[in-house]
Rosetta silent file (secondary structure, phi, psi, omega in degrees, C-alpha in Angstrom):
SEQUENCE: XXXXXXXXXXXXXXXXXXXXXXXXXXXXXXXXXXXXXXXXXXXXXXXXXXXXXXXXXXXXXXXXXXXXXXXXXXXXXXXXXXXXXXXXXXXXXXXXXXXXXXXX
SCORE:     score description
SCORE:     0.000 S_00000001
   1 L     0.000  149.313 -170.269   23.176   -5.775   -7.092 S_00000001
   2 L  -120.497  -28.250 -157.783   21.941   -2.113   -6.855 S_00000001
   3 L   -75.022  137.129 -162.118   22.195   -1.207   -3.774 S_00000001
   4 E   107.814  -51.542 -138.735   24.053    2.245   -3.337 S_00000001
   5 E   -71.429  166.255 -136.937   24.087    3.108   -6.830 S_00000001
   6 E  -120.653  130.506  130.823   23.703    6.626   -8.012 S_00000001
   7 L  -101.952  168.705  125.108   20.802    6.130  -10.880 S_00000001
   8 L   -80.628  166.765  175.224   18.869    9.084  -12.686 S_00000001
   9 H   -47.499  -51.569  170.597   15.572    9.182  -12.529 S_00000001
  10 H   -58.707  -51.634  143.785   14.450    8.246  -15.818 S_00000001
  11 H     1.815  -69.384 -170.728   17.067    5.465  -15.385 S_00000001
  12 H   -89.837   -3.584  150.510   15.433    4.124  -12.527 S_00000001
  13 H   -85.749   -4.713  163.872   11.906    4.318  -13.757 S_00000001
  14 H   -84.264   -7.310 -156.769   12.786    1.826  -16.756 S_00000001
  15 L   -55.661  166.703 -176.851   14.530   -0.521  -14.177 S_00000001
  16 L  -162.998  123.845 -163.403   12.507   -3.645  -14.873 S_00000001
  17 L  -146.116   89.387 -172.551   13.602   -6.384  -12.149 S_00000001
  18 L  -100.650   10.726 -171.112   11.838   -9.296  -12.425 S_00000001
  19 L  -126.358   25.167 -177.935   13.619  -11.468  -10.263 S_00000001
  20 L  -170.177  172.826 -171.006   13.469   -9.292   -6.872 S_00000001
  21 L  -105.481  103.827   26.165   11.512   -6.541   -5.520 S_00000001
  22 L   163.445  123.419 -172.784   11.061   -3.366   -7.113 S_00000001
  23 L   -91.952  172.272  179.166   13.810   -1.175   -5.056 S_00000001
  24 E   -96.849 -177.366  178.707   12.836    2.336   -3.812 S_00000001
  25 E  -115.744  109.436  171.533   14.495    5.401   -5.033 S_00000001
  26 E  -112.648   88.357  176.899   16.065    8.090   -2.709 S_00000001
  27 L    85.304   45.304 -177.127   17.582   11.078   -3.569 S_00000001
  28 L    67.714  -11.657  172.169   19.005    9.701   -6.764 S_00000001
  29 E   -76.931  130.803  153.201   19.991    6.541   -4.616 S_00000001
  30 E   -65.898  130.796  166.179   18.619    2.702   -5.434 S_00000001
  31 E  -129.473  113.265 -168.504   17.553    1.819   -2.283 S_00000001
  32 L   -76.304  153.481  163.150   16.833   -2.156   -2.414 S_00000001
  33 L   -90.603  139.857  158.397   13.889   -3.901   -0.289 S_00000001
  34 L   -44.474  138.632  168.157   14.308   -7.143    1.476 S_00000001
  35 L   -43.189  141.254 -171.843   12.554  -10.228    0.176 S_00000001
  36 L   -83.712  120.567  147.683    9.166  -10.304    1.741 S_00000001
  37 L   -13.624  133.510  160.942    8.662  -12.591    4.796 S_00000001
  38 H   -65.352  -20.767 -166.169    5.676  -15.312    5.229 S_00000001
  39 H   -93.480  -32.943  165.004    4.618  -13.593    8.085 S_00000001
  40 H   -81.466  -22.178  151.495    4.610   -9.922    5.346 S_00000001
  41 H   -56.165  -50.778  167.112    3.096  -11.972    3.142 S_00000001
  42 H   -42.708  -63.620  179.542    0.130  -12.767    5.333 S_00000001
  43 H   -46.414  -30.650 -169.090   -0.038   -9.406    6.474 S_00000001
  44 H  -107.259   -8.596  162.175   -0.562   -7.892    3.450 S_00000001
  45 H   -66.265  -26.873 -167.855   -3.290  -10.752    2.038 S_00000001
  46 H   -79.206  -25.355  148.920   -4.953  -10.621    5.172 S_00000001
  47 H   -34.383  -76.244  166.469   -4.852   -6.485    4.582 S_00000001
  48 H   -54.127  -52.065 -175.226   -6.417   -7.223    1.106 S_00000001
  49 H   -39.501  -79.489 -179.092   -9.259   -9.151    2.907 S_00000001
  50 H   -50.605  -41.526 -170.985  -10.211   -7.104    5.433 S_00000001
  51 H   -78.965  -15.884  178.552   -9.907   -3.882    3.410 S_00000001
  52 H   -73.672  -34.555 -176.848  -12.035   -5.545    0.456 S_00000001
  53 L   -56.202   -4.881 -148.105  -15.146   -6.279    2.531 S_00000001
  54 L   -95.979  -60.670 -165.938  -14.968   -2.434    2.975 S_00000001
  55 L   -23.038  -48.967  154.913  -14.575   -1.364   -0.225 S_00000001
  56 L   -38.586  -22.423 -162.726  -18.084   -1.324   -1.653 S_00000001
  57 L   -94.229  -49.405 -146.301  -19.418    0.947    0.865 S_00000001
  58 L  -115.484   -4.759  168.406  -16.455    3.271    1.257 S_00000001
  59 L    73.676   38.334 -159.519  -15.811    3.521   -2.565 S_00000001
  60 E   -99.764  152.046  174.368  -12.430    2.283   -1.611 S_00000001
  61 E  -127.272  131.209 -175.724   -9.448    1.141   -4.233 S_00000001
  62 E  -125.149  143.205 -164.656   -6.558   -1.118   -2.665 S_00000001
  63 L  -121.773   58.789 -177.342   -3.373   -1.152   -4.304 S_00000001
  64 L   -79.451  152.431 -177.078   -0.477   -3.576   -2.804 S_00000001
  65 L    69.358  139.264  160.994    3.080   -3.232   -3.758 S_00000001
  66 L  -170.050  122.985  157.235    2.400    0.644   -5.492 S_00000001
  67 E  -101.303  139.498 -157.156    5.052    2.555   -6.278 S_00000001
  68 E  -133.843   85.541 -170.710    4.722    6.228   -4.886 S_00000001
  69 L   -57.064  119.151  174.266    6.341    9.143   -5.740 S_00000001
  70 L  -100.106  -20.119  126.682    6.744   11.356   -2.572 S_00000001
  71 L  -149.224  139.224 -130.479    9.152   13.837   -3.959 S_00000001
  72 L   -41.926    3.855  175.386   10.355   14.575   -6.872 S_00000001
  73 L  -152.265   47.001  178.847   13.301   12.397   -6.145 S_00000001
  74 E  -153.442  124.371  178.948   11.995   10.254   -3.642 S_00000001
  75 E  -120.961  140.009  123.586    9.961    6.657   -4.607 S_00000001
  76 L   -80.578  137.682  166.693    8.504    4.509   -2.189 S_00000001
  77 E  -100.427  128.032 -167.136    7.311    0.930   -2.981 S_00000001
  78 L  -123.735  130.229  164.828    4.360    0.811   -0.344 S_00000001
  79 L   -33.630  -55.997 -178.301    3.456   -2.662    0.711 S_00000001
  80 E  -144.721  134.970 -156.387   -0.590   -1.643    0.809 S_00000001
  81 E  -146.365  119.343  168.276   -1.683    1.369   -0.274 S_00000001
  82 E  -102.754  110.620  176.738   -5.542    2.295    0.201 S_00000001
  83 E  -113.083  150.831  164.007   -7.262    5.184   -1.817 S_00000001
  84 E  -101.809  106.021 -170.502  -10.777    6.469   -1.206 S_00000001
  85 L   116.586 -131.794 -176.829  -12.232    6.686   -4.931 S_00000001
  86 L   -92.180  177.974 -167.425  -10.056    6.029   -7.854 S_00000001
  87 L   -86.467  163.349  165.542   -6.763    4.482   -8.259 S_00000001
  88 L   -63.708  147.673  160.687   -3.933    6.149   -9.371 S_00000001
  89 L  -107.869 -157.204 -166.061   -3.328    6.267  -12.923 S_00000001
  90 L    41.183 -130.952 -178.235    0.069    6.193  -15.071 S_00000001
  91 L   -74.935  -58.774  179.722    3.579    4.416  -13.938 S_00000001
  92 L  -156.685 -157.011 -175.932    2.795    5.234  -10.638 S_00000001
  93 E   -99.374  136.374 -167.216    1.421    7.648   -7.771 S_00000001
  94 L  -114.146   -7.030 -143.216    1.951   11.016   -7.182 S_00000001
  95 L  -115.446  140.237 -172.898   -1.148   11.227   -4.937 S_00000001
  96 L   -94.041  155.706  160.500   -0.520   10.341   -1.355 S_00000001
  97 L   -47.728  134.503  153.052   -2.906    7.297    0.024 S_00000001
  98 L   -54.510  -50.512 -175.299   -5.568    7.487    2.682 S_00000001
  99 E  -150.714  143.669  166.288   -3.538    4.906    4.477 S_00000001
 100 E  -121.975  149.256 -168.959   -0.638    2.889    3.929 S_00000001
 101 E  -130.911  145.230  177.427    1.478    0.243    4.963 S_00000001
 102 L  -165.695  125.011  165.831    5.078   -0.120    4.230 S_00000001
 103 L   -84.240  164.711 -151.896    7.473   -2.361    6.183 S_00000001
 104 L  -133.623    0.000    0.000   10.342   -1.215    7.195 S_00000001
């Protein structure tokens, strides 16, 4: 269990948690997510659908589950993450999304 604990940063960008979902980071905190829902599962295939038919037109790149650095010591795991052009590169994104979904 993680939740509360004080990590560093580096610390918490090796975490490698394959048996739950990738917790966010705040302020030096692990902050864990809930297991996703069937009804958040749907939502975010049904996301990918709709947002793929788009995609061609609109140049668009869709990212679910993206982890997103928002400041320097604040990660979000964003359910669906939509950029117009390219994807993020490296571990993860410092670039904010046109639009995003993250439950909550």
């Amino acid at each position: 269990m993680l939740a509360n604990t004080q990590i560093g940063l580096e610390e918490y960008l090796a975490l490698e948690l394959s048996d739950r979902p990738e917790p966010d980071y705040v302020n030096g905190e692990v902050v864990e997510r809930p297991l996703p829902t069937p009804i958040h599962s749907r939502i975010q295939a049904l996301s990918c659908l709709l947002f793929a038919k788009l995609r061609p037109e609109a140049n668009l790149d869709l990212s679910p589950e993206l982890r997103v650095q928002i400041e320097p010591r604040l990660f979000r795991v964003i359910d669906f993450a939509v950029y117009r052009g390219s994807r993020p590169q490296g571990r993860y994104a410092t670039e904010p999304a046109d639009e995003a979904f993250k439950e909550l």
